[in-house]
C-alpha positions in Angstrom: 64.8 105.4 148.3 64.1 101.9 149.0 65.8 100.4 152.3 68.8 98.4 151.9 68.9 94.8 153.1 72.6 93.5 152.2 75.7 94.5 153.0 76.8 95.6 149.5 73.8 97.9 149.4 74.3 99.8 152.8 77.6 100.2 151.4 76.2 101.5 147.5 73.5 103.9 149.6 76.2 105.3 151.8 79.3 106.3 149.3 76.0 107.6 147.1 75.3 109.5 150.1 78.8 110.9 150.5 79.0 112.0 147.2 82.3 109.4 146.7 82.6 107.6 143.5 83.7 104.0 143.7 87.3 105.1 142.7 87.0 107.6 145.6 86.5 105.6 148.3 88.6 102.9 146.7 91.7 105.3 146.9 90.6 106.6 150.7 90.7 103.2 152.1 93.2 101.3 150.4 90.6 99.1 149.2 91.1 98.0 145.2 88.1 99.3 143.2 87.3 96.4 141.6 86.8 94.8 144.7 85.0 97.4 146.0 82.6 96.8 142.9 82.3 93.1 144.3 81.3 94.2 148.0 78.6 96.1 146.6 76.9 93.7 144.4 77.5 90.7 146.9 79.6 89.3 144.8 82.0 88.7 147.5 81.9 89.5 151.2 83.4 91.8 153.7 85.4 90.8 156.5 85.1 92.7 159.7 88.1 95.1 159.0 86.9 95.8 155.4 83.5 96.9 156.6 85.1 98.5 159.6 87.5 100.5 157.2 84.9 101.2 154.6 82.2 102.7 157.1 84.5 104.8 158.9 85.8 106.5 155.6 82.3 107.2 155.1 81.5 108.3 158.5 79.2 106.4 158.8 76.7 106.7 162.6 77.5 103.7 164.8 74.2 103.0 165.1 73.9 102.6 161.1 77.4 100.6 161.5 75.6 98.0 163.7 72.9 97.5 161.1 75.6 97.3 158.2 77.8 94.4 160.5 74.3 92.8 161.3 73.1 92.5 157.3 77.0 91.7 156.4 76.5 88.4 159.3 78.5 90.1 161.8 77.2 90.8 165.5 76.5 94.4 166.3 80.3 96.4 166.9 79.3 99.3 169.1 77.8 99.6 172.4 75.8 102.6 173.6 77.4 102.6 177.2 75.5 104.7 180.1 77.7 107.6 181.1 77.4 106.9 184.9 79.2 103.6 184.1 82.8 102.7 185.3 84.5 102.6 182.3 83.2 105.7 181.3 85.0 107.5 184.2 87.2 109.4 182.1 84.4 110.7 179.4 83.1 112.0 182.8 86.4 113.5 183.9 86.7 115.5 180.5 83.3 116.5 180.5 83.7 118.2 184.3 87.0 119.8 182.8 85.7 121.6 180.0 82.4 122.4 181.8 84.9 124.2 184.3 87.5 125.7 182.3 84.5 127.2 180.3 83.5 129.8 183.7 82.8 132.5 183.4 80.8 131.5 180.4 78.1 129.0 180.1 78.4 125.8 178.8 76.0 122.7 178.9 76.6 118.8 178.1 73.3 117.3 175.6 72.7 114.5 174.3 71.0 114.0 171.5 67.3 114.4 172.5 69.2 117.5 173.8 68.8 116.7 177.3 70.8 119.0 179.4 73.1 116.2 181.0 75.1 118.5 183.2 76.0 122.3 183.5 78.7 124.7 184.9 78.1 127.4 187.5 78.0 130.2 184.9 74.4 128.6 183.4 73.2 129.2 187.1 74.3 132.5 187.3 73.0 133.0 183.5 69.6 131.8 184.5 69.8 134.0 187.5 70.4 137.0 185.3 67.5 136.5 183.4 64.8 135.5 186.5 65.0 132.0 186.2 65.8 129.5 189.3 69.7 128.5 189.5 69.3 124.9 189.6 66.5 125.1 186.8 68.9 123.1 184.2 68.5 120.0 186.1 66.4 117.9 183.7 66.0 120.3 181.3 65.6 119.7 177.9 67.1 122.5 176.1 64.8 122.5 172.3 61.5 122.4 174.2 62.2 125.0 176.4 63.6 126.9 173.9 60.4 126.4 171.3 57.8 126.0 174.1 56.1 129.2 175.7 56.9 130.4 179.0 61.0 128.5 178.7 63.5 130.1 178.3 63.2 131.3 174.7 60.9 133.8 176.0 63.7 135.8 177.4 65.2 136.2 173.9 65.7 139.2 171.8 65.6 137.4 168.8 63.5 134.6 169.8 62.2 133.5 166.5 65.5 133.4 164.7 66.9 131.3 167.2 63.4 128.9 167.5 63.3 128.5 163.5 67.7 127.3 163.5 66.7 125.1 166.5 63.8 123.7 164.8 65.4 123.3 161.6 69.1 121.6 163.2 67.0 119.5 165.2 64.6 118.4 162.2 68.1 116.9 160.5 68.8 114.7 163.5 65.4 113.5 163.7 65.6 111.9 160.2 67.7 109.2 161.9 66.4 109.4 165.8 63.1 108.4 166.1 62.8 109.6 170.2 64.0 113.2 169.3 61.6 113.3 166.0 58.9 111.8 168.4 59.5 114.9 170.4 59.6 117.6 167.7 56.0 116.0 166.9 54.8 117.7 169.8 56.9 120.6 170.1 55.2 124.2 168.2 56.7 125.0 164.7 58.2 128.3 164.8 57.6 130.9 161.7 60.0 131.3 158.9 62.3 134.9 160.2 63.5 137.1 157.2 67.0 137.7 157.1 68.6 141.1 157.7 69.9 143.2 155.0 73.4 142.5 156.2 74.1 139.1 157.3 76.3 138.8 160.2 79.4 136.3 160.6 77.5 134.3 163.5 73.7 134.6 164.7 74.2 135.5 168.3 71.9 134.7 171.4 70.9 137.4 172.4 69.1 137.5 176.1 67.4 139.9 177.7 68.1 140.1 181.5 68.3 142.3 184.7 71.6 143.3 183.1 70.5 144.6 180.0 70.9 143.1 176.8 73.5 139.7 177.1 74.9 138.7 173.5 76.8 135.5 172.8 78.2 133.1 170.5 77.6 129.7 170.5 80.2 127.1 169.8 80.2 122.9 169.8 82.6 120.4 171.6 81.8 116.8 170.5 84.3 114.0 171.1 86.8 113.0 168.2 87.1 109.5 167.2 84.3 107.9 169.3 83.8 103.9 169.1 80.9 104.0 171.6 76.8 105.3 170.5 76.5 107.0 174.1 79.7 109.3 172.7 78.8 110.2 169.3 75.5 111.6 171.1 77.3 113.8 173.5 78.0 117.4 172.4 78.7 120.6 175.1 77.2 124.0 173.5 79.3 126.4 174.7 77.9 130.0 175.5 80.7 132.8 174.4 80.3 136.1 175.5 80.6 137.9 172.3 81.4 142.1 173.9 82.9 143.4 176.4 79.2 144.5 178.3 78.9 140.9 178.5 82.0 139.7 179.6 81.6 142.3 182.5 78.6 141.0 183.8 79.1 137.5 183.1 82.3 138.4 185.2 80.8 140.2 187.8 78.0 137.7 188.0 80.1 134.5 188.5 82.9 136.0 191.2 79.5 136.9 193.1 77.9 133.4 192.5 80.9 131.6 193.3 81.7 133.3 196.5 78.5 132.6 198.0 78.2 128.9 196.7 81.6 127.6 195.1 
């Protein structure tokens, strides 16, 4: 697919993309189709809100926004602002309250080289049930220590099932971020895993530890509506035990952790 250079061809690429035909989008936005048909072949221009209008009905990345405003004449909209800055005090205050609320149960903030950004207690304790040093999500990148040997994929039950939908969710975002795809280059490609006979409503992780066998779901927070690049990066994987063995011990596990520490 050849790269688009104008406006009105970002535009074509992306509705193409979403499956939207030009009456589609025309009736989503409010924009008329006929000049929708205009934008596309340069025929006229956007203005700021148009483009604004039209890229968020097609859910469009920021970062691709920016390049869209830039080939429409516009200066880039959205900022990629640091987490640790001011204005981003109550991103941070969120964050911290859904980390929290989430004990006894692990959960952990990425970005999207899936860096771990920050973690709640219960990760400790987690990585204390398995062998693994409390503080060891500091720095941490979660895919290559879940595809590399001796991280913490090793102390997976079903390690290869949960390597190959790593590799494979993190191949998508690679098409468009060059750093993470840069990373995958040097990251090990796990096997292909059958599938069982019976497939189950969720693939759980399923860790071995001191404990015995730990099983859990795995859910996503992301923010809604973000107008900043830093944002639309952020997710928190929650870690959900997924029986009552697991509870127990996760239980167990983080009154014991948090009475010593907390």
């Amino acid at each position: 697919m050849d790269t688009p250079s104008t406006a009105g061809e970002h535009l074509r690429q992306l509705r193409r993309q979403a499956k939207l035909s030009q009456l589609d989008l025309a009736l989503i936005t409010g924009v008329s189709q006929r000049h929708l048909s205009c934008l596309e072949t340069g025929r006229a221009k956007p203005s700021p809100a148009t483009l604004h209008n039209l890229l968020t009905a097609l859910e469009t990345p920021l970062e691709q926004c920016n390049r869209v405003f830039l080939a429409a004449g516009f200066a880039p909209r959205y900022n990629a602002t640091p987490l640790a800055a001011p204005g981003m005090t109550a991103i941070r205050d969120a964050v911290s309250h859904v980390l929290h609320a989430n004990n006894p149960a692990p959960a952990i903030l990425l970005d999207s080289q899936w860096q771990v950004l920050a973690a709640n207690a219960s990760t400790a304790v987690l990585f204390g049930l398995v062998g693994i040093a409390p503080d060891a999500a500091d720095g941490l990148n979660l895919l290559t220590t879940l595809l590399q040997p001796g991280g913490l994929g090793d102390h997976l039950l079903n390690a290869d099932e949960i390597r190959t939908l790593a590799w494979q969710r993190a191949s998508r975002e690679a098409l468009g971020n060059p750093p993470l795809a840069q990373l995958l280059a040097g990251l090990p490609t796990p096997s292909p895993t059958e599938p069982p006979q019976e497939l189950p409503p969720l693939v759980l992780t399923r860790i071995r530890s001191t404990q015995g066998e730990l099983n859990f779901l795995s859910t996503f927070t992301t923010f809604g509506m973000p107008q900043d690049i830093t944002l639309t990066s952020l997710r928190i994987e929650h870690l959900i035990p997924a029986d009552a063995h697991t509870w127990q011990i996760m239980r167990a596990a983080y009154a014991e952790y948090s009475a010593l520490v907390l």
